[in-house]
N, C-alpha and C positions, 0 to 999 in steps of 0.2 A: 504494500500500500504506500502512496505516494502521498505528498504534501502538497495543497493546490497552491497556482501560481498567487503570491498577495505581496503588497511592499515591504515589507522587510518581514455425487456417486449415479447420478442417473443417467442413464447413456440413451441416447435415443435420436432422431432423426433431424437434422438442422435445411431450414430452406435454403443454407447455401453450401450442403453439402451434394457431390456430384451425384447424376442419377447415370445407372448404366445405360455404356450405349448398345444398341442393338445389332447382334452377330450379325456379319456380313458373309456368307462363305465365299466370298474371294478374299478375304482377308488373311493376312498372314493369323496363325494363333496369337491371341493376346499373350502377354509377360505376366509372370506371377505379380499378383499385387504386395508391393511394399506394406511393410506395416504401420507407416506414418505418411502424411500427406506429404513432408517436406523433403520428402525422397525422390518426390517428382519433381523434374525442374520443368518449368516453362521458356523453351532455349530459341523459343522461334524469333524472339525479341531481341537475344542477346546479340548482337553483330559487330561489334568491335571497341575496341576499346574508350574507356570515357574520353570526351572533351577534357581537356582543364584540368587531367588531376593535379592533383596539389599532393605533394610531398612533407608540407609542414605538419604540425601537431605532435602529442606525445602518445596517440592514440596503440592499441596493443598491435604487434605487429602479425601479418594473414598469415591464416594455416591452409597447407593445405596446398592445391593448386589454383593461380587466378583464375576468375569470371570476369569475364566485360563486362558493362552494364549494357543495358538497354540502350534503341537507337532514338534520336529525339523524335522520331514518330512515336516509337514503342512508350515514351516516356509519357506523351502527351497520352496515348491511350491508359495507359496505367493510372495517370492522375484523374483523367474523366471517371473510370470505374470508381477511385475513390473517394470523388467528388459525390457520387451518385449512391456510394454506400451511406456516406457521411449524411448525405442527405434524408433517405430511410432512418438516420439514427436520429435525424430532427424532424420526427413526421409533425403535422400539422391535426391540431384535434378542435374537436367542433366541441363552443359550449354554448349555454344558452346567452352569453354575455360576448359571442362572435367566436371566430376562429383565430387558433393562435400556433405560432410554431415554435416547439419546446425542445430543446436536447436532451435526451435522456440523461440521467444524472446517472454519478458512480455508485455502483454496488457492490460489497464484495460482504461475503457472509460471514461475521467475526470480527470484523474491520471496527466497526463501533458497538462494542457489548453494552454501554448503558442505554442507547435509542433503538437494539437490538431487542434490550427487554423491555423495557417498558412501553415503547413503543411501534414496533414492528411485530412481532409474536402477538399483542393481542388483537392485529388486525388478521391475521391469517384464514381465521372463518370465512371472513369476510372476501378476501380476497378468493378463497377457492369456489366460494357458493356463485359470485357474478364470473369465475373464469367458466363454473361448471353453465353456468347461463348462456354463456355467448359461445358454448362450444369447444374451447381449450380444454385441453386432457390435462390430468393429475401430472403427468409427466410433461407437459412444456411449461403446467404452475411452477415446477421444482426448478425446472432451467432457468426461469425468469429469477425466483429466489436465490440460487446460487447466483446470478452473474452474469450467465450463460447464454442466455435467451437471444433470438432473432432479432432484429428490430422489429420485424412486423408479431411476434410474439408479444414484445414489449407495448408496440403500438393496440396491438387487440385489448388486451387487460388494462392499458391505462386509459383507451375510450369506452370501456366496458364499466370500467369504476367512475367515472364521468357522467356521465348515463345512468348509472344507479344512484347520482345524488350525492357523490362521495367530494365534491370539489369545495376543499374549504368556501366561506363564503367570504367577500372582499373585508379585508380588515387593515389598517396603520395604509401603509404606503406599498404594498407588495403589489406590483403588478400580476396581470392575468395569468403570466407563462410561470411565473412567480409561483405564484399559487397550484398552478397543473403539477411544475417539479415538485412542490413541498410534499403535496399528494404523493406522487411515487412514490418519495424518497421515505414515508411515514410507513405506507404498505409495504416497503421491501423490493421496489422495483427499481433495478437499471442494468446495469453493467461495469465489466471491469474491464482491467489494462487487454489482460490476456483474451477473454472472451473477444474485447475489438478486435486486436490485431489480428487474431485467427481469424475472426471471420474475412474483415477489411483485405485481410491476404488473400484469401480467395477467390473474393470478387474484384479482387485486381491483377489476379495471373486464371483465367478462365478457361485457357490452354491446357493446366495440368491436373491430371487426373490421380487425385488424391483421395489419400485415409489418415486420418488424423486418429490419434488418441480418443478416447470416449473425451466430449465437449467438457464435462468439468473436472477432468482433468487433466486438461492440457495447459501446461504452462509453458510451454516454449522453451523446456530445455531442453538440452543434450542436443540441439540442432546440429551441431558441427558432426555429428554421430549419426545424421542421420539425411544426408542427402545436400547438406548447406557447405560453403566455405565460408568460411571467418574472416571477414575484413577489417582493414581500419576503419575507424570511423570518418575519417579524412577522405573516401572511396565510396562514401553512404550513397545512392542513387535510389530514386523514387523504387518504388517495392520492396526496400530491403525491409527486412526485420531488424530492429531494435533491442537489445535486452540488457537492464541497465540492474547491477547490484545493489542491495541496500545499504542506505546510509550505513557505518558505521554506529552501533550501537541498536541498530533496529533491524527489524525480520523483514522488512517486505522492501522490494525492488520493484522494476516498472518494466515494461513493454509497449509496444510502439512501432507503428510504420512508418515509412520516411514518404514522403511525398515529392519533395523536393530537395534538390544541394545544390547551392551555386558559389561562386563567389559576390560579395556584396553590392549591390545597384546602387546609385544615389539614389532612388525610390525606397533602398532599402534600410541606407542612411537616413532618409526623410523620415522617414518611422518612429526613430529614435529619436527626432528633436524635441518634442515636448518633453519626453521623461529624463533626456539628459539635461532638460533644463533645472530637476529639483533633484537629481541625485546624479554627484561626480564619478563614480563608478560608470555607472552609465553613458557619461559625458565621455571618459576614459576608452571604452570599448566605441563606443560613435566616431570618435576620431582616428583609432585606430589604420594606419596603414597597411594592415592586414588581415581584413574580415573575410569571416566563412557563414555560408549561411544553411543551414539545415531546416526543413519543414517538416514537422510530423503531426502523427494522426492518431489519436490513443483516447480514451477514458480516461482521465486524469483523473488522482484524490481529489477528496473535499473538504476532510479535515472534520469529518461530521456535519457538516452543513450541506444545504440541501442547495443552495444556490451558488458552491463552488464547486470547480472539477469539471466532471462528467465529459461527455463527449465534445472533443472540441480540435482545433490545428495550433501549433503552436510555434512558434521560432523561435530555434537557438542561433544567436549568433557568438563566434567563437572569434574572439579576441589573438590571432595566433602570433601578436608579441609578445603579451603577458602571460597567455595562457588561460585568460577567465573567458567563462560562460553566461552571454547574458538569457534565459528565458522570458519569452513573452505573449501572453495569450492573444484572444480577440481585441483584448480593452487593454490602449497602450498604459495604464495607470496601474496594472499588474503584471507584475516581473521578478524576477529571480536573477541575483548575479553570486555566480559560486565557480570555484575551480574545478567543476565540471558539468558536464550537462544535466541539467538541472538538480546539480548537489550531489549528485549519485557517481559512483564508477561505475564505469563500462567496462561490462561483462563479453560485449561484441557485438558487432555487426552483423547479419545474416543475408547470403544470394543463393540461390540457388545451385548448385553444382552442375555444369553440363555434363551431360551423361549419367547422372542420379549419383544413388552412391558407391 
């Protein structure tokens, strides 16, 4: 579990899991299937090697044999799938006070024991009798509860509880979306790092014909083991997997897809001028002579709050004088600057391996 950005067991069927294709007998016999999704690479994209790599940073150095990235066509496709996941993870729900579009907020079960107990557990009735209503099975309730859940699982059950009356009524200054997240986040609903990124990974490499671990429990390790090579993070290209260790003194790390890496735009300079206006750190990496920019895509913590985190994109820029990390979400007024991204060590990069494992 992760810190959001601020100024200082059920195995069962996924809708973005692959469906078989249908025997051709001119077809050569299929390959035994892998036993993890990340065995199969998606290599039809791969075509040579990156633009622009950058050789600086202290990032860990690849195992393994290199992968190209992606070709700026592939790139551009990759980022539309994950525009269009990202989008599913902010569906739009109808209330009697208009329509509003919401991002699902973070979940992860355990993460906060005291809004766990008091409040999450005694809405569970609740939540299973309007899932049992609208047609979701006992077993996509449990995936939404873990973490796990589709967007559109998520989507059904939070306009399902909508529709049954459950939407706080307007109170202080919380706006509407305001209020829809609160709701989730009270019932037990959203997601986590790893639930995003696996899905988000799939629906941005559609070419490869994967089996993943049973959905809650996949946490994206041992990739290197399992069809991935290990990059630096210096090499990150839209589709990679992200896997970031946990702070020092804490159990939980993050996960993440990259969307983008470039070197820094004066667009992207431009970004930073209001917030290097109130904090020198910030002003420090803005001027920087040697900016990196990385874009990613993850469920972020919330810190137990229901209107931080969750689904969101976010930018590291990477300071490669100093060595510092600046994080910053949608709203230039929340940021994070730490010697690494986002506070965390890197555990590694992840691409696909040409020819599996």
């Amino acid at each position: 579990m992760v810190q959001p950005l601020h100024s200082r067991a059920f195995q069962g069927p996924s809708e973005l899991d692959p469906t078989p294709v249908p025997h051709d007998p001119h077809r050569p016999p299929p390959q035994p299937v892998p036993r993890d999704a990340s065995q199969i690479p998606d290599v039809s994209h791969y075509t040579g090697p990156p633009p622009g790599r950058a050789s600086g940073g202290r990032a860990p150095a690849v195992s393994g044999s290199s992968v190209s990235g992606p070709s700026p066509g592939a790139t551009r496709a990759i980022q539309s799938r994950l525009d269009a996941f990202r989008a599913r993870a902010t569906p739009v729900y109808r209330t009697s006070e208009g329509d509003v579009p919401v991002a699902t907020p973070f979940r992860m079960t355990g993460g906060y024991p005291v809004h766990e107990a008091t409040t999450v557990a005694p809405q569970r009735a609740v939540v299973r009798d309007v899932a049992r209503s609208i047609g979701l099975s006992d077993g996509e309730v449990q995936f939404i509860l873990q973490g796990r859940g589709t967007p559109t699982q998520v989507q059904r059950l939070t306009q399902g509880l909508i529709d049954a009356g459950h939407l706080p009524s307007a109170q202080g200054s919380l706006t509407l979306a305001a209020r829809v997240r609160q709701m989730m986040f009270d019932h037990g609903i959203g997601i986590d790092c790893a639930g995003y990124a696996r899905q988000a990974f799939v629906a941005a490499h559609p070419g490869a014909r994967v089996q993943w671990r049973a959905p809650v429990n996949e946490d994206l390790s041992g990739l290197a083991g399992r069809g991935f090579t290990r990059m630096r993070l210096s090499d990150a290209r839209a589709g990679d997997l992200v896997v970031l260790k946990p702070v020092p003194g804490q159990i939980w790390g993050h996960t993440l897809i990259v969307y983008d890496a470039h070197e820094a735009t004066e667009a992207d300079r431009a970004r930073l001028a209001e917030p290097a206006k109130r904090d020198r750190d910030v002003a420090a990496i803005a001027d920087s002579g040697c900016l990196h920019v990385v874009v990613v895509d993850s469920s972020w913590g919330c810190d137990g709050s229901a209107e931080r985190g969750g689904v969101q994109q976010v930018t590291w820029f990477e300071d490669r004088v100093s060595g510092r990390w600046l994080s910053i979400g949608p709203n230039e007024l929340e940021y994070r600057v730490a010697d690494s991204p986002y506070g965390h060590p890197v555990e590694g990069v992840y691409r696909l391996r040409e020819g599996g494992p």
